[in-house]
C-alpha positions as CSV (number, residue, x, y, z in Angstrom):
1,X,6.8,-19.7,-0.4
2,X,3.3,-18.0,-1.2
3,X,2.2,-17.1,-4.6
4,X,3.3,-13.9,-4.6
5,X,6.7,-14.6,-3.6
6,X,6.3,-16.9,-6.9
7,X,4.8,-14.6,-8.9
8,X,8.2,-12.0,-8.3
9,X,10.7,-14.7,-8.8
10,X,9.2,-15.8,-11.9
11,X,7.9,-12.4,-13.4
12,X,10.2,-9.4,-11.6
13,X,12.7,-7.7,-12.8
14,X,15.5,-6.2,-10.6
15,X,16.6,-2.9,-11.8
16,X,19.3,-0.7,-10.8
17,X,18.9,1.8,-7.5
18,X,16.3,-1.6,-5.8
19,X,13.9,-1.2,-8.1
20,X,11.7,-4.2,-8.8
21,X,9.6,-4.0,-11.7
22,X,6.6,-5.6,-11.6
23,X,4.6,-4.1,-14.0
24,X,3.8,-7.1,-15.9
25,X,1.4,-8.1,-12.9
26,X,1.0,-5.8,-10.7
27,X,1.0,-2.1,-11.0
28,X,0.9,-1.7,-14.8
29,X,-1.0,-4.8,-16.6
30,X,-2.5,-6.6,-12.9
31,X,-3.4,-10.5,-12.6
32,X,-6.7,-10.1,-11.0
33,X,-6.8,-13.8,-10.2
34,X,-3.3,-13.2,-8.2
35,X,-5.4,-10.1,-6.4
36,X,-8.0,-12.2,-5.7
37,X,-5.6,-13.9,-3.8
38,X,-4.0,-11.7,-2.0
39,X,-7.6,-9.6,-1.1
40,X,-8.1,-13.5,0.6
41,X,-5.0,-13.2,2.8
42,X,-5.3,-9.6,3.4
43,X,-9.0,-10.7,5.0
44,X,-7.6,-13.3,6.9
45,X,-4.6,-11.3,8.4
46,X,-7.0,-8.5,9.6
47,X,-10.2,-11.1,10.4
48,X,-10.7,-9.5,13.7
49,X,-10.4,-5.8,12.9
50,X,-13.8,-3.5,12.7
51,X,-12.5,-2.1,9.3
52,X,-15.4,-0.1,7.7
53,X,-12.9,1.6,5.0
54,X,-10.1,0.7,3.2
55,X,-7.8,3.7,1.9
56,X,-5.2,3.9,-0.8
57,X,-2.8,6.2,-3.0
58,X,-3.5,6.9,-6.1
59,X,-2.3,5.6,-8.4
60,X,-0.6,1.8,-8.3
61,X,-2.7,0.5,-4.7
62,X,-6.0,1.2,-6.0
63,X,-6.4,-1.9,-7.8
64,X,-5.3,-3.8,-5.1
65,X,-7.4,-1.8,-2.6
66,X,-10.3,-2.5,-4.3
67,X,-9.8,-6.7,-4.6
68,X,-9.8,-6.3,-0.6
69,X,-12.6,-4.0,-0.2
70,X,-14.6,-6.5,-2.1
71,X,-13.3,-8.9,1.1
72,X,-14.8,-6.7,3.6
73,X,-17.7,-5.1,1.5
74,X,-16.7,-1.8,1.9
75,X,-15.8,1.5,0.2
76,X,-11.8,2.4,-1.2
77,X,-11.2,5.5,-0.5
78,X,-7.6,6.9,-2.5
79,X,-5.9,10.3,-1.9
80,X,-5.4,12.0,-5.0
81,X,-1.8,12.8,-5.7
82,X,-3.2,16.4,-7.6
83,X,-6.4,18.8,-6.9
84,X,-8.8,18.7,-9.6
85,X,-12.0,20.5,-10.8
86,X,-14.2,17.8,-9.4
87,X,-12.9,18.1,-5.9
88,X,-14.7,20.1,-3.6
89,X,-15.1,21.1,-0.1
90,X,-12.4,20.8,3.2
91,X,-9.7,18.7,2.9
92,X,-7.0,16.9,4.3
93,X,-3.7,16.5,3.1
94,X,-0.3,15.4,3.4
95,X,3.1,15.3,2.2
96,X,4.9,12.1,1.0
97,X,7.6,11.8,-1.0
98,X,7.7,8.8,-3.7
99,X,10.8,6.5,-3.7
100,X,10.5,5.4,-7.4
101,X,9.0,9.0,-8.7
102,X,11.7,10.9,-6.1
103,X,9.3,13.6,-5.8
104,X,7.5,15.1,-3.3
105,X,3.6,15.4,-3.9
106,X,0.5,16.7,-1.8
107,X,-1.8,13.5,-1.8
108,X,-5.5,15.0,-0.8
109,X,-8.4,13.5,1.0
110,X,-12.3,15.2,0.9
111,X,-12.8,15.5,4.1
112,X,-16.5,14.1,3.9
113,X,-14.6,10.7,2.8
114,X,-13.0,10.1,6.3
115,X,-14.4,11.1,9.9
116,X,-14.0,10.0,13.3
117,X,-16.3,6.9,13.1
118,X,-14.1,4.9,10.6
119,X,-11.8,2.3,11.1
120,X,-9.2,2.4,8.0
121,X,-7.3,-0.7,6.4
122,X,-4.5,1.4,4.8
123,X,-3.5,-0.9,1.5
124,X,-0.5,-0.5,-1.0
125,X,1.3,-2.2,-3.4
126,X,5.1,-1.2,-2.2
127,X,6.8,-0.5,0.9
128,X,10.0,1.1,0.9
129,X,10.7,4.3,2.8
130,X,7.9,4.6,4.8
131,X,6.5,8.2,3.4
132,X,3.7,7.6,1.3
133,X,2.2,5.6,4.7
134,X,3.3,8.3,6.8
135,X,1.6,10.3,4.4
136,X,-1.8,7.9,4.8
137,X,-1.4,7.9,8.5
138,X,-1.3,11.9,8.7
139,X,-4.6,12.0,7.1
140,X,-6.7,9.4,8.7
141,X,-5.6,11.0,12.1
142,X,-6.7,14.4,10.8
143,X,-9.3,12.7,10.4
144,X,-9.8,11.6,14.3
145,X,-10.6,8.3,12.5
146,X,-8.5,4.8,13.3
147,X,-5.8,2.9,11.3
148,X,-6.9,-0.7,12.0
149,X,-3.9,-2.0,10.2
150,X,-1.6,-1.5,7.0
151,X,-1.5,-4.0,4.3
152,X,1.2,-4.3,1.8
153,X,2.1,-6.2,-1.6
154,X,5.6,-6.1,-1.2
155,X,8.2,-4.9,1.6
156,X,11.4,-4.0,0.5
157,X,13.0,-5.2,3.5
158,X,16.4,-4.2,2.8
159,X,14.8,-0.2,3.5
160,X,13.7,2.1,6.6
161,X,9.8,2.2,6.1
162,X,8.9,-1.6,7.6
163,X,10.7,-1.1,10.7
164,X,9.5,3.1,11.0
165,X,5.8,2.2,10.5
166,X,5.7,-1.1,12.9
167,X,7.9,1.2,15.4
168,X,5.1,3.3,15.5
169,X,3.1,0.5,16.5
170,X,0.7,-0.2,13.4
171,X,-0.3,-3.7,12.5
172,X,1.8,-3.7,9.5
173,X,1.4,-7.0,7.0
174,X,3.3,-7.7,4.1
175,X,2.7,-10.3,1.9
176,X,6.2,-10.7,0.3
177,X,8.9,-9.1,2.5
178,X,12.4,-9.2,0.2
179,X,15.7,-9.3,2.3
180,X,17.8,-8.4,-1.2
181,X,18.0,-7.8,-4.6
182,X,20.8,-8.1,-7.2
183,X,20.6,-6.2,-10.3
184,X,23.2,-7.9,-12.0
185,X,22.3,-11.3,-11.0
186,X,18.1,-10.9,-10.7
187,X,18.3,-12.4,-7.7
188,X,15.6,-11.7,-5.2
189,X,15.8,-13.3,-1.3
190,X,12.8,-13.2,0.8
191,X,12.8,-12.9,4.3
192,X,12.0,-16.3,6.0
């Protein structure tokens, strides 16, 4: 079992609907140390891959994205889920719906952040209908730029986006892939 696989047993809580909480680690209060630790796998899994950007959604993967950027000493690039003020110029942008928000948002790329010369380590925390990575996908293709590979914190193996995304032929890692949760037990089974 790898530490993050410890970290949910000992620290997650399974809510109602699948929902894991991990907020007391990883996408509210985050254990850099445990970060640390996955950036190091992250860099191992995609050791041979000419990634030159890494690219996130805001707002949960950033922290994440960053610990691995620091692994390959390059720039995180995150869609914004909202257009603001400060964003300027052509963009790209893409639909994705959010399995724990259930909402549909427009997540929004400047343009002059992606282009046909980069090679793109998509990173996020969950996994669990596939859309936000569609989502991701969309825009580094609008791009004419590369999706080297797709790192993720947890798989929710139990759902449709692990098997979509590797169908359509990405290098897709996960560093804790769960088979099934109980919310009236807790119990959380990880796939072997």
């Amino acid at each position: 079992m790898n530490v993050l696989e410890e970290r949910i047993l000992k620290d997650g809580i399974v809510k109602e609907g699948n929902v894991l909480k991990v907020d007391s680690f990883l996408n509210h209060q985050m254990d850099i140390h445990l970060f640390d630790e996955m950036g190091k796998e992250f860099k191992n899994r995609f050791a041979d891959k000419p990634i030159n950007k890494i690219l996130t959604i805001e707002a949960s993967g950033i922290g994440i994205a960053c610990i691995v950027a620091q692994q390959f000493d390059v720039p995180v690039v995150f869609a914004k889920k909202s257009q603001s003020i400060n964003l300027e110029g052509e963009m790209y942008v893409a639909e994705v719906e959010s399995f724990t928000h259930k909402c549909k948002n427009n997540v929004i790329v400047a343009q002059k952040f992606l282009s046909p010369e980069d090679h793109v380590l998509i990173i996020d925390d969950f996994l669990a209908n596939g859309c936000a990575l569609q989502g991701l996908i969309r825009i580094v293709q609008a791009a004419g730029a590369t999706v080297e590979g797709i790192g993720i914190a947890i798989e929710k193996g139990f759902q449709s986006g692990g098997r979509i995304i590797r169908n359509l032929g990405f290098q897709l890692e996960s560093l804790a892939i769960i088979e099934k949760m109980n919310a009236e037990t807790g119990d959380i089974v990880f796939r072997d």
